[in-house]
PyMOL Python script that loads the backbone (N, CA, C, O; Angstrom):
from pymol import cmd

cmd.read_pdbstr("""\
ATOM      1  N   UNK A   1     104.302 -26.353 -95.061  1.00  0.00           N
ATOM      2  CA  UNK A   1     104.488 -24.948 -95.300  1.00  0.00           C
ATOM      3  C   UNK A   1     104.252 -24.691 -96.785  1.00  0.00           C
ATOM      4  O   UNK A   1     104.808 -25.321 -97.684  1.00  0.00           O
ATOM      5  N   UNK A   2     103.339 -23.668 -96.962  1.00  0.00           N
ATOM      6  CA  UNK A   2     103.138 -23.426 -98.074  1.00  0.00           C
ATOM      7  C   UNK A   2     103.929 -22.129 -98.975  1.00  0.00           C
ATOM      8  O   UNK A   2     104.162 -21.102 -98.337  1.00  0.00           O
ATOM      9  N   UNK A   3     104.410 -22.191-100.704  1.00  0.00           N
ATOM     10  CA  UNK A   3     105.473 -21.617-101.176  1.00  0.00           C
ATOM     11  C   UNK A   3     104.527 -20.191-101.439  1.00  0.00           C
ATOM     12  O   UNK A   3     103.323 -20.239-101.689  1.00  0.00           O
ATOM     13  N   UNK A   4     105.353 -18.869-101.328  1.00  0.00           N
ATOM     14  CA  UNK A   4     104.467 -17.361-101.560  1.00  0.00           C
ATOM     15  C   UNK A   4     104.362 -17.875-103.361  1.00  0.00           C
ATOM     16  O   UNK A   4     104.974 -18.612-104.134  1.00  0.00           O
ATOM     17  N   UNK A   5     103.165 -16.938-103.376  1.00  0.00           N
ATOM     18  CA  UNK A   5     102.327 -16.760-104.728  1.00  0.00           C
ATOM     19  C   UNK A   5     103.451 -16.254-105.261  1.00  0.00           C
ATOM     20  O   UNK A   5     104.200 -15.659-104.487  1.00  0.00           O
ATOM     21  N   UNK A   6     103.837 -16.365-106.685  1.00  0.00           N
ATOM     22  CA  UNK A   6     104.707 -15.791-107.419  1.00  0.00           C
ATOM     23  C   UNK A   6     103.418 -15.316-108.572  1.00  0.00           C
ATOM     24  O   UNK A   6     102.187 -15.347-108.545  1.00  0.00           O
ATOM     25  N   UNK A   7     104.567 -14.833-109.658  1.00  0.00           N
ATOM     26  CA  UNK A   7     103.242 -14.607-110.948  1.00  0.00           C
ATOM     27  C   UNK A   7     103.701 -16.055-111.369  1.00  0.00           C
ATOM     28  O   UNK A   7     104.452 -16.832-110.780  1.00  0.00           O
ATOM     29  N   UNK A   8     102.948 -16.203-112.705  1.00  0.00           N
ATOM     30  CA  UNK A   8     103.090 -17.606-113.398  1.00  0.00           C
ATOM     31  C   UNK A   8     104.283 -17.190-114.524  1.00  0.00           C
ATOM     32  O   UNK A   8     104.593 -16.027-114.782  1.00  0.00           O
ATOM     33  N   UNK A   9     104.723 -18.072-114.974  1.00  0.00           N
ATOM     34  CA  UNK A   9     105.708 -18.093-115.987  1.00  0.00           C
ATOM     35  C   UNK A   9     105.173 -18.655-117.372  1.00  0.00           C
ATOM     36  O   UNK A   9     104.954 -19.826-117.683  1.00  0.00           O
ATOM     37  N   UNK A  10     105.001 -17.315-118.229  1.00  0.00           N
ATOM     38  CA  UNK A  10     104.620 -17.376-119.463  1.00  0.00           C
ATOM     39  C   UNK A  10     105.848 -17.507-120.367  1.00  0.00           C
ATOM     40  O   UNK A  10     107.051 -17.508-120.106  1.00  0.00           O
ATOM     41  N   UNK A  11     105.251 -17.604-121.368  1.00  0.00           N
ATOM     42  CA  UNK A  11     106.237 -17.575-123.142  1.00  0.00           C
ATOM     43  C   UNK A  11     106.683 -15.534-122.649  1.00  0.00           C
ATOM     44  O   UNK A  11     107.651 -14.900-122.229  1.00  0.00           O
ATOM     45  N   UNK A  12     105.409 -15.299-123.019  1.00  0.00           N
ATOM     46  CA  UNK A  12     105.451 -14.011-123.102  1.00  0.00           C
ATOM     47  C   UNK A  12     106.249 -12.870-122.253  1.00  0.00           C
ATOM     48  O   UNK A  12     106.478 -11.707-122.586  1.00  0.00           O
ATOM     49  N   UNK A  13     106.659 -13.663-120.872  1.00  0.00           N
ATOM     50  CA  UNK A  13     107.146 -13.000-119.930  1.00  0.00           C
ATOM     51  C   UNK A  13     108.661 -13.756-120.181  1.00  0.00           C
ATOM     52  O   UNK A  13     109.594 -12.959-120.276  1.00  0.00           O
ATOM     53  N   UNK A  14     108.898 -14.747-120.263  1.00  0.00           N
ATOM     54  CA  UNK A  14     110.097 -15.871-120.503  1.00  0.00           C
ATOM     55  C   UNK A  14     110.941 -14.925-121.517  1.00  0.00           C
ATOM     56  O   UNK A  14     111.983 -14.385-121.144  1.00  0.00           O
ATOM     57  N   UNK A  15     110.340 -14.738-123.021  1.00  0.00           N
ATOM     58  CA  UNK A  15     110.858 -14.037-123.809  1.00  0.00           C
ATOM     59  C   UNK A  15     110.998 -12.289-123.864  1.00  0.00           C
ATOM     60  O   UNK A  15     111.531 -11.626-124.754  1.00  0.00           O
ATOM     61  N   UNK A  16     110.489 -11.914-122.899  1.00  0.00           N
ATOM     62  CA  UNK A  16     110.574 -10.471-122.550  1.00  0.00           C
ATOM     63  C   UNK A  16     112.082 -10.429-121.301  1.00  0.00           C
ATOM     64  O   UNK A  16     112.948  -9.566-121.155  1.00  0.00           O
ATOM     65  N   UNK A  17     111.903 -11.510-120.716  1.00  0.00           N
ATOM     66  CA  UNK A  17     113.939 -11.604-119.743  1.00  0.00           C
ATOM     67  C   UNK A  17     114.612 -11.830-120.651  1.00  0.00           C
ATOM     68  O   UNK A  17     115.810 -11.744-120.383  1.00  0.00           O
ATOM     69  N   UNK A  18     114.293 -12.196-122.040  1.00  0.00           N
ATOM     70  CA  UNK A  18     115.442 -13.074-122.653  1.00  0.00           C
ATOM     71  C   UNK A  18     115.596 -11.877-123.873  1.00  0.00           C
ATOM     72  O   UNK A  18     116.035 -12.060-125.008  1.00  0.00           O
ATOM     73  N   UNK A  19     115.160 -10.764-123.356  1.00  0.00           N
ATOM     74  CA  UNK A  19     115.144  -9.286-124.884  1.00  0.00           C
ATOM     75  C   UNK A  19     114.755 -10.215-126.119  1.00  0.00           C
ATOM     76  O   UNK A  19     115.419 -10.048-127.142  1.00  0.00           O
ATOM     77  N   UNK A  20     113.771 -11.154-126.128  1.00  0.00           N
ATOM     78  CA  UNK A  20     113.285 -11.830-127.233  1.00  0.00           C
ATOM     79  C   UNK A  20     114.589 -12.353-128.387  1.00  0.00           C
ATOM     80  O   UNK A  20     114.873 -11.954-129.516  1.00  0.00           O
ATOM     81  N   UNK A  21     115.002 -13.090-127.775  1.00  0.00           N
ATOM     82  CA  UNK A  21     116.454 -13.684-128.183  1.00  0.00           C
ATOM     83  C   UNK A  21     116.008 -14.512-129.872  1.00  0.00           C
ATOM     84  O   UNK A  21     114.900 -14.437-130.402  1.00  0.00           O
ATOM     85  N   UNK A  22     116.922 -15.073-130.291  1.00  0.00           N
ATOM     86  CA  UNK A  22     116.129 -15.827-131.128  1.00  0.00           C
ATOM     87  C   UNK A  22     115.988 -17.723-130.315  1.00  0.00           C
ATOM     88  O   UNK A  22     116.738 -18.046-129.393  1.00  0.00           O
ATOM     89  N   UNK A  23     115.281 -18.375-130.701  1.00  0.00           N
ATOM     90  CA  UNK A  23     114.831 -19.636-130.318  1.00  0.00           C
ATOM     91  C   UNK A  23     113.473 -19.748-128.898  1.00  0.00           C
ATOM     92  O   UNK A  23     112.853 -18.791-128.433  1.00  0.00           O
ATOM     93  N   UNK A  24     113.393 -20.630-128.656  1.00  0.00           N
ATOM     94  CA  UNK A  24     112.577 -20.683-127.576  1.00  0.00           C
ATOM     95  C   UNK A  24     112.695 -20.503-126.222  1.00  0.00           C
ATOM     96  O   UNK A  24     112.875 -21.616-125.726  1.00  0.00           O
ATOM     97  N   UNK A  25     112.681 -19.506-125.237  1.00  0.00           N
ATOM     98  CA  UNK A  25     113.592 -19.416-124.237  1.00  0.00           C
ATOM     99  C   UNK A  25     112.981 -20.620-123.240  1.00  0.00           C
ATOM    100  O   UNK A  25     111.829 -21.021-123.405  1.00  0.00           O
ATOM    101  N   UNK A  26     113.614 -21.012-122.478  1.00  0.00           N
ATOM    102  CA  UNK A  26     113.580 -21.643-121.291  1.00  0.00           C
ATOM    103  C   UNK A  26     112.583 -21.488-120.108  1.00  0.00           C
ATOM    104  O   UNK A  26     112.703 -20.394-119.556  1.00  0.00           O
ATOM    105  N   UNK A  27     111.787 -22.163-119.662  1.00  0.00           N
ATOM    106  CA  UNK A  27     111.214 -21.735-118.488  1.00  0.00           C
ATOM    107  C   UNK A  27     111.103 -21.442-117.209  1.00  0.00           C
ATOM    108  O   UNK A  27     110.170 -20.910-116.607  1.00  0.00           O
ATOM    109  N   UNK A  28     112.399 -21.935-116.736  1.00  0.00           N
ATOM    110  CA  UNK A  28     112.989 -22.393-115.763  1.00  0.00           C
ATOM    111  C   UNK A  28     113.239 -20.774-114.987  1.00  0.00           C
ATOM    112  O   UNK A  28     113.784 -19.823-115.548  1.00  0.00           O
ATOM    113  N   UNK A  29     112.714 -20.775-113.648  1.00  0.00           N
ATOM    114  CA  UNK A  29     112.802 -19.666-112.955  1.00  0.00           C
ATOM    115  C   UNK A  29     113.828 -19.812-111.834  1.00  0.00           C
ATOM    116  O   UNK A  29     113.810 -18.777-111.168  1.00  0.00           O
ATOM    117  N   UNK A  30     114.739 -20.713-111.351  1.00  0.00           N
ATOM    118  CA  UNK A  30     115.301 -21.021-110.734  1.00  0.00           C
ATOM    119  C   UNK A  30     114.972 -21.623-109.266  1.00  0.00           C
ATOM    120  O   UNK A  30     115.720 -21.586-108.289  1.00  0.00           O
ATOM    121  N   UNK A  31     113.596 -22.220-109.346  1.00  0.00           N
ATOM    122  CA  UNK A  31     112.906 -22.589-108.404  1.00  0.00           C
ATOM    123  C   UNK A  31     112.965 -23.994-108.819  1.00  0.00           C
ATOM    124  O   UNK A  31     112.094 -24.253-109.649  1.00  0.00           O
ATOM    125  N   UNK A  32     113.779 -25.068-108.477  1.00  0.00           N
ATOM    126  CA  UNK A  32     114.064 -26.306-108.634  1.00  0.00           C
ATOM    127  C   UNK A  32     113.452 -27.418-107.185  1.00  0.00           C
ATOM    128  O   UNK A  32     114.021 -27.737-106.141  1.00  0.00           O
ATOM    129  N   UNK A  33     112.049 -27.775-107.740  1.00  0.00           N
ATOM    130  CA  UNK A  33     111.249 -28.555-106.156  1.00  0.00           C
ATOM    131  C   UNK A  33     110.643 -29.150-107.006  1.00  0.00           C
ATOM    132  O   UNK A  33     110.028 -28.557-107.892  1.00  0.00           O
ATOM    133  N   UNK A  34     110.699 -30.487-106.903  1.00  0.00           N
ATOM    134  CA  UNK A  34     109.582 -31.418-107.559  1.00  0.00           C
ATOM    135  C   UNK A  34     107.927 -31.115-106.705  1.00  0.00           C
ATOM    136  O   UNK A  34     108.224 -31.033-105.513  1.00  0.00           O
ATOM    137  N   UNK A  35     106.769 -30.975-106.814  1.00  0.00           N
ATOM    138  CA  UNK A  35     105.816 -31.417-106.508  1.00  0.00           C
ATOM    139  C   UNK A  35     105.499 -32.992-106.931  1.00  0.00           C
ATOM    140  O   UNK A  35     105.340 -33.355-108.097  1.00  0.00           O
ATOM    141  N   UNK A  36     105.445 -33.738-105.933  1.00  0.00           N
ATOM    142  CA  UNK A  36     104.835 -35.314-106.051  1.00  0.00           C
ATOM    143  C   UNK A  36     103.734 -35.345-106.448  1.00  0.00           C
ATOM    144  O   UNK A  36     103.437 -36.230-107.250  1.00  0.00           O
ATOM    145  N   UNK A  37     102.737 -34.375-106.016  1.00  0.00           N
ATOM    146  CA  UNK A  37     101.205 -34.796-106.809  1.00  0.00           C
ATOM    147  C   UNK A  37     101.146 -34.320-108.045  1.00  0.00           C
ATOM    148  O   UNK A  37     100.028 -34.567-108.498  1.00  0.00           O
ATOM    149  N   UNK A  38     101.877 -33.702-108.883  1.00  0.00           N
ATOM    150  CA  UNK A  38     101.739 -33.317-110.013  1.00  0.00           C
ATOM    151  C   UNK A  38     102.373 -33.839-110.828  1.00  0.00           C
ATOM    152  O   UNK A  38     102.098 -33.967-112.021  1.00  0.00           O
ATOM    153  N   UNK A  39     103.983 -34.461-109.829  1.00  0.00           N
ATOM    154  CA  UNK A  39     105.393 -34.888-110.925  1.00  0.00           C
ATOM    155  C   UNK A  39     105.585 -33.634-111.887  1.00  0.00           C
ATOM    156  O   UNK A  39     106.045 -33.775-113.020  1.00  0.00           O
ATOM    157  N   UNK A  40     105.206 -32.400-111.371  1.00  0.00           N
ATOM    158  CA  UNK A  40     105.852 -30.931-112.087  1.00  0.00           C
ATOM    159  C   UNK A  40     106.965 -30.850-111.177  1.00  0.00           C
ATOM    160  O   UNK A  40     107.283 -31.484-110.171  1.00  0.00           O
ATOM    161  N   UNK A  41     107.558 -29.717-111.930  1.00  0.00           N
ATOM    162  CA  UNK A  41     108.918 -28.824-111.177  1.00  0.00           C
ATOM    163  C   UNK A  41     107.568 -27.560-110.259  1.00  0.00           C
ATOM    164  O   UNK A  41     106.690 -27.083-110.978  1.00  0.00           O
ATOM    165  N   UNK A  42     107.588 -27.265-109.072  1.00  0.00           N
ATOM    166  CA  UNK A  42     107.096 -26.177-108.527  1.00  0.00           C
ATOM    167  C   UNK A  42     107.242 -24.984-109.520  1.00  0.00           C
ATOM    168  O   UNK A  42     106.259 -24.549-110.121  1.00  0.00           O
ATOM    169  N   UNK A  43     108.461 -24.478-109.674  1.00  0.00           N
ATOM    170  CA  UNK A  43     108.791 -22.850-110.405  1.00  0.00           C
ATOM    171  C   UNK A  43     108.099 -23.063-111.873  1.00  0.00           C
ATOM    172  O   UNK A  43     107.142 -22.407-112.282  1.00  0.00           O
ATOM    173  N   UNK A  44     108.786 -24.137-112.608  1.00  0.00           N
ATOM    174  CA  UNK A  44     108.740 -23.640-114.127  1.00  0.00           C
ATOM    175  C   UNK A  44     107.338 -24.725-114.898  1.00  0.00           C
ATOM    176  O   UNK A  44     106.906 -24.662-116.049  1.00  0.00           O
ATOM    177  N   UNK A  45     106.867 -25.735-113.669  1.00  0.00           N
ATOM    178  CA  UNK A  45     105.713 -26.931-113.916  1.00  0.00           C
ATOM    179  C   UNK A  45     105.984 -27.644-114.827  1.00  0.00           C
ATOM    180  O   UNK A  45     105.041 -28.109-115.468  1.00  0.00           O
ATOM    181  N   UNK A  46     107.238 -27.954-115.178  1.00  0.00           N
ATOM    182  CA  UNK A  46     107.586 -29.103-116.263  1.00  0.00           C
ATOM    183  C   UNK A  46     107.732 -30.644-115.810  1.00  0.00           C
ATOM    184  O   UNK A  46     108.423 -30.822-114.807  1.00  0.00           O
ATOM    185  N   UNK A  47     107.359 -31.394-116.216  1.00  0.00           N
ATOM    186  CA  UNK A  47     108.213 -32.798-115.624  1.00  0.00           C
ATOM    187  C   UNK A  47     109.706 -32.753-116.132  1.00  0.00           C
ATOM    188  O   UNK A  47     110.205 -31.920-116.888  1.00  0.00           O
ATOM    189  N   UNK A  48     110.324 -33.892-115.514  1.00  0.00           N
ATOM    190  CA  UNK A  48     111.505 -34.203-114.992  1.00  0.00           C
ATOM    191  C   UNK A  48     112.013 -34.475-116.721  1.00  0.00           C
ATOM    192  O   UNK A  48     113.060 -34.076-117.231  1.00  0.00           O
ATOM    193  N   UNK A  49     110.769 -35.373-117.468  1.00  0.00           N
ATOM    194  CA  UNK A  49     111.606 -35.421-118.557  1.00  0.00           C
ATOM    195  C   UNK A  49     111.619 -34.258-119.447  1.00  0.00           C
ATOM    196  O   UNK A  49     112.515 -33.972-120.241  1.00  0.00           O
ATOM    197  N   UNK A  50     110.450 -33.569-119.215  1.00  0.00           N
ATOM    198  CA  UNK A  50     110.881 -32.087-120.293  1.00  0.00           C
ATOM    199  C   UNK A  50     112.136 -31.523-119.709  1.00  0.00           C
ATOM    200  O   UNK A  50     112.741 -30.803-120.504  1.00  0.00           O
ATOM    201  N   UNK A  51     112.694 -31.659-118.524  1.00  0.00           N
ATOM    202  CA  UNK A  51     113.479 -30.632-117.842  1.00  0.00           C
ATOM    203  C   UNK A  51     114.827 -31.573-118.962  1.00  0.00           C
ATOM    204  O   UNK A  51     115.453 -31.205-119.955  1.00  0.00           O
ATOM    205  N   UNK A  52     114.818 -32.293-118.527  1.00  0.00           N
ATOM    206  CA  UNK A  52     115.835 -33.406-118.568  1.00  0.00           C
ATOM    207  C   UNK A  52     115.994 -33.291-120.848  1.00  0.00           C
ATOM    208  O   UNK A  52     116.999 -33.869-121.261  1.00  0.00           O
ATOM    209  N   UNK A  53     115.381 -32.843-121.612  1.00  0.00           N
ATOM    210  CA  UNK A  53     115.148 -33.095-123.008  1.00  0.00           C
ATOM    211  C   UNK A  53     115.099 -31.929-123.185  1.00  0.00           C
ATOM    212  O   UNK A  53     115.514 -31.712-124.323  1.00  0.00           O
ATOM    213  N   UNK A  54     114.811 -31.000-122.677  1.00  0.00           N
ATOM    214  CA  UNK A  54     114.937 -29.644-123.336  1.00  0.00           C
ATOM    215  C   UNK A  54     115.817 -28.782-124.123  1.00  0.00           C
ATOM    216  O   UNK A  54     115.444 -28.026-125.020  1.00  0.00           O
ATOM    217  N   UNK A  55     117.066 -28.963-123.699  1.00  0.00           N
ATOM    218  CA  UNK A  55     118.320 -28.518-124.354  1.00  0.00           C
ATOM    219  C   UNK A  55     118.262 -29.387-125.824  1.00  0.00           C
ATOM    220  O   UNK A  55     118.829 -28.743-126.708  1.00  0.00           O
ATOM    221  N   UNK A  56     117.903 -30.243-126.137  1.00  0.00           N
ATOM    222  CA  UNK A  56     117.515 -31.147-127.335  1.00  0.00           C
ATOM    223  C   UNK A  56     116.435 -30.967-128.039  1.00  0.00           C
ATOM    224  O   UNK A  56     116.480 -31.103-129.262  1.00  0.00           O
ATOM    225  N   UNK A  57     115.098 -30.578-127.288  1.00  0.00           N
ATOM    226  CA  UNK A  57     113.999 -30.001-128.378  1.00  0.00           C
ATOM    227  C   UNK A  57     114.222 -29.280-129.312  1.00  0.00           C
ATOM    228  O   UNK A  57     115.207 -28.542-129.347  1.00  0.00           O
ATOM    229  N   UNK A  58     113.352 -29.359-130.239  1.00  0.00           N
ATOM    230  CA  UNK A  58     113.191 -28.525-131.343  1.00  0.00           C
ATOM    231  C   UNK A  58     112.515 -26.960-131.060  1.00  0.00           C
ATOM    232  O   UNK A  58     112.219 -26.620-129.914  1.00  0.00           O
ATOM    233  N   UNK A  59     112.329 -26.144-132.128  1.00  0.00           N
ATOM    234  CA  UNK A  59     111.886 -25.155-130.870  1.00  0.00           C
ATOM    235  C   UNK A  59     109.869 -25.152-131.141  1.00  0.00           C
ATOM    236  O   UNK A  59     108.996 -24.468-130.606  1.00  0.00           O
ATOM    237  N   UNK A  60     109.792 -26.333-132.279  1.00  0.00           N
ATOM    238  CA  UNK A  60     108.158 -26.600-132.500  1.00  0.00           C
ATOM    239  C   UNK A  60     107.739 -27.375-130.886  1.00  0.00           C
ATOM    240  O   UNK A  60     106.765 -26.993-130.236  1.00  0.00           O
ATOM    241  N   UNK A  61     108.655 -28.489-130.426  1.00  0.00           N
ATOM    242  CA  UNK A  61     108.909 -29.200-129.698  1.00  0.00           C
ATOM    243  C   UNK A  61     108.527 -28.158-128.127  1.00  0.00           C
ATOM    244  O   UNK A  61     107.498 -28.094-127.454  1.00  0.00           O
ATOM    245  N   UNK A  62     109.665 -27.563-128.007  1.00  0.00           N
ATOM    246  CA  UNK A  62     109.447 -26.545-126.521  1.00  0.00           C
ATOM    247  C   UNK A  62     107.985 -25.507-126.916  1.00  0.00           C
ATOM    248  O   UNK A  62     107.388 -24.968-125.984  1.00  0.00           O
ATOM    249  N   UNK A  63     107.634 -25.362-127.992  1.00  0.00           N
ATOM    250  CA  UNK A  63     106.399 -24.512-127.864  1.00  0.00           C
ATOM    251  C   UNK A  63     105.166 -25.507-127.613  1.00  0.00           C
ATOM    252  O   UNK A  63     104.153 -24.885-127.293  1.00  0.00           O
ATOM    253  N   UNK A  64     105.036 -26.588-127.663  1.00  0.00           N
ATOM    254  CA  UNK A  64     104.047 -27.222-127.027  1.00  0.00           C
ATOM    255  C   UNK A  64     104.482 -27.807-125.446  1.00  0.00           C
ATOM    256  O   UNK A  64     103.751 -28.268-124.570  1.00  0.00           O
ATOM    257  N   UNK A  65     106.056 -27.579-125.459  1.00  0.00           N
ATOM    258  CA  UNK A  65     106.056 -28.033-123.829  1.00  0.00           C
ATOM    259  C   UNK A  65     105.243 -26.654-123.515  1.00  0.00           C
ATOM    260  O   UNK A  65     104.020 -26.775-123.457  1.00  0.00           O
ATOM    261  N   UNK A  66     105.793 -25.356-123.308  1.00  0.00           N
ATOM    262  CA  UNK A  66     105.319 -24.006-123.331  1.00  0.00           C
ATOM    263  C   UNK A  66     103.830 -24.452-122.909  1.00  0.00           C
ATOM    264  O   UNK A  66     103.468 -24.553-121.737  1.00  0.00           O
ATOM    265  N   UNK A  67     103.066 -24.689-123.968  1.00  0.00           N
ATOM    266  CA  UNK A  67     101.411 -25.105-124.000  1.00  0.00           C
ATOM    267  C   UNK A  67     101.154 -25.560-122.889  1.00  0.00           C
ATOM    268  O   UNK A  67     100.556 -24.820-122.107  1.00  0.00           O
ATOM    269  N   UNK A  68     101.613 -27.255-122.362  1.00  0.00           N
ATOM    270  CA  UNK A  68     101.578 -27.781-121.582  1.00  0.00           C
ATOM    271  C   UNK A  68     101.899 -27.209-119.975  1.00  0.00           C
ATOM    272  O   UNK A  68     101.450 -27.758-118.969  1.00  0.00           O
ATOM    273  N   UNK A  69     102.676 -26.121-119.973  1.00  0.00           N
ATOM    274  CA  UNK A  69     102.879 -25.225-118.990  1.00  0.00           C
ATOM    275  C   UNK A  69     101.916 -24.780-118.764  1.00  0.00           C
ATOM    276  O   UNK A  69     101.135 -25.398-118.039  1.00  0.00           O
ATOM    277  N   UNK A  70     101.556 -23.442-119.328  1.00  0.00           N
ATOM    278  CA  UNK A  70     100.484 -22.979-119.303  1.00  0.00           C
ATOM    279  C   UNK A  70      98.733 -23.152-118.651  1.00  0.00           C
ATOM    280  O   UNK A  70      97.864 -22.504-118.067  1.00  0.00           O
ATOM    281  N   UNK A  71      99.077 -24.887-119.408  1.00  0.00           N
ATOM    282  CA  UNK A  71      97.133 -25.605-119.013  1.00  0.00           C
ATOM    283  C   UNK A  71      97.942 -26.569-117.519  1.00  0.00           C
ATOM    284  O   UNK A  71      96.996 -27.091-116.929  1.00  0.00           O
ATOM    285  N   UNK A  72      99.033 -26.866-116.927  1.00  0.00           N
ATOM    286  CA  UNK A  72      98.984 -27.242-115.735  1.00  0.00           C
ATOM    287  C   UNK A  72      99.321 -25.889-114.543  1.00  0.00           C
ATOM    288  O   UNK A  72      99.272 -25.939-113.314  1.00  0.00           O
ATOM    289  N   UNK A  73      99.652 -24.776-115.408  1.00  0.00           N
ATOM    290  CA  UNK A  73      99.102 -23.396-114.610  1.00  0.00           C
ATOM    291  C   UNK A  73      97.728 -23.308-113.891  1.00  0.00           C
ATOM    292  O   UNK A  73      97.389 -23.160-112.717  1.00  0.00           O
ATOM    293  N   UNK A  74      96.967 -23.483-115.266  1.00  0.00           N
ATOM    294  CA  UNK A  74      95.727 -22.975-114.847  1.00  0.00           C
ATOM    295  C   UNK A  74      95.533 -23.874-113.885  1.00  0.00           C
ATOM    296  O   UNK A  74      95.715 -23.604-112.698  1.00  0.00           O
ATOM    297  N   UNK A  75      95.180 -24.923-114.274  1.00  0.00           N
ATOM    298  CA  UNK A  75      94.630 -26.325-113.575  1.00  0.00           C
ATOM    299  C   UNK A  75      94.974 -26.310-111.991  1.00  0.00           C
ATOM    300  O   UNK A  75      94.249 -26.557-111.027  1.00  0.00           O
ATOM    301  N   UNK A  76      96.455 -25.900-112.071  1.00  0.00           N
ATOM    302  CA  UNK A  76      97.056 -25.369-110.726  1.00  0.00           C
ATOM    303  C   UNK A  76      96.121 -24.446-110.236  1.00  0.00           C
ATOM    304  O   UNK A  76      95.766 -24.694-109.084  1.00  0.00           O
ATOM    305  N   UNK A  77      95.600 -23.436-110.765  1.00  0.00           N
ATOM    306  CA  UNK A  77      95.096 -22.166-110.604  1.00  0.00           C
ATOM    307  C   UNK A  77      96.031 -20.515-110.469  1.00  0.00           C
ATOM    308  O   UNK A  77      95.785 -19.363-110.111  1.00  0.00           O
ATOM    309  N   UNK A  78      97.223 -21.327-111.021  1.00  0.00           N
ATOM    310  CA  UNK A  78      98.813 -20.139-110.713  1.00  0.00           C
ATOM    311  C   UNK A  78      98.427 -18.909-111.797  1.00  0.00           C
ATOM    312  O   UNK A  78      99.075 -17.864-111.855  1.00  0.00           O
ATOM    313  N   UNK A  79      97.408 -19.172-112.541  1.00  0.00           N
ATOM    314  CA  UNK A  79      97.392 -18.061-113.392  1.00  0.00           C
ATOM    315  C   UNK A  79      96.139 -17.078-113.294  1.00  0.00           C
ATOM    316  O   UNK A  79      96.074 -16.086-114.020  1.00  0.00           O
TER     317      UNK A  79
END
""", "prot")
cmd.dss("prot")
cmd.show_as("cartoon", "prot")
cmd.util.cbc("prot")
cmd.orient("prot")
């Protein structure tokens, strides 16, 4: 069974829920499913260890996880 199209989860949209808080907001949409062929999270496309290190990044640190979101979006084709 396949999951409904959502939009993708940007910086830009991340920090527009978060009234542009200060630091790096989180990506996490509350959609918690590993995909096996990717080793992403389904909702937010992070691996287990960004999920797992994030509260500890720096916020130079989460803006290239951010990046890395983004290009396994596309690649996905979610964007």
């Amino acid at each position: 069974m396949s999951m409904p199209l959502r939009p993708p989860v940007t910086l830009k949209a991340a920090r527009a829920k978060a009234g542009i808080a200060p630091g790096v907001p989180s990506p996490c949409i509350s959609v918690c499913e590993m995909d096996e062929a990717t080793a992403s999270c389904k909702g937010c496309f992070r691996t287990l260890a960004e999920i797992s290190q994030w509260s500890r990044l720096a916020d130079a640190d989460k803006l290239v996880v951010w990046q890395q979101i983004e290009a396994r979006q596309q690649a996905a084709g979610a964007t």
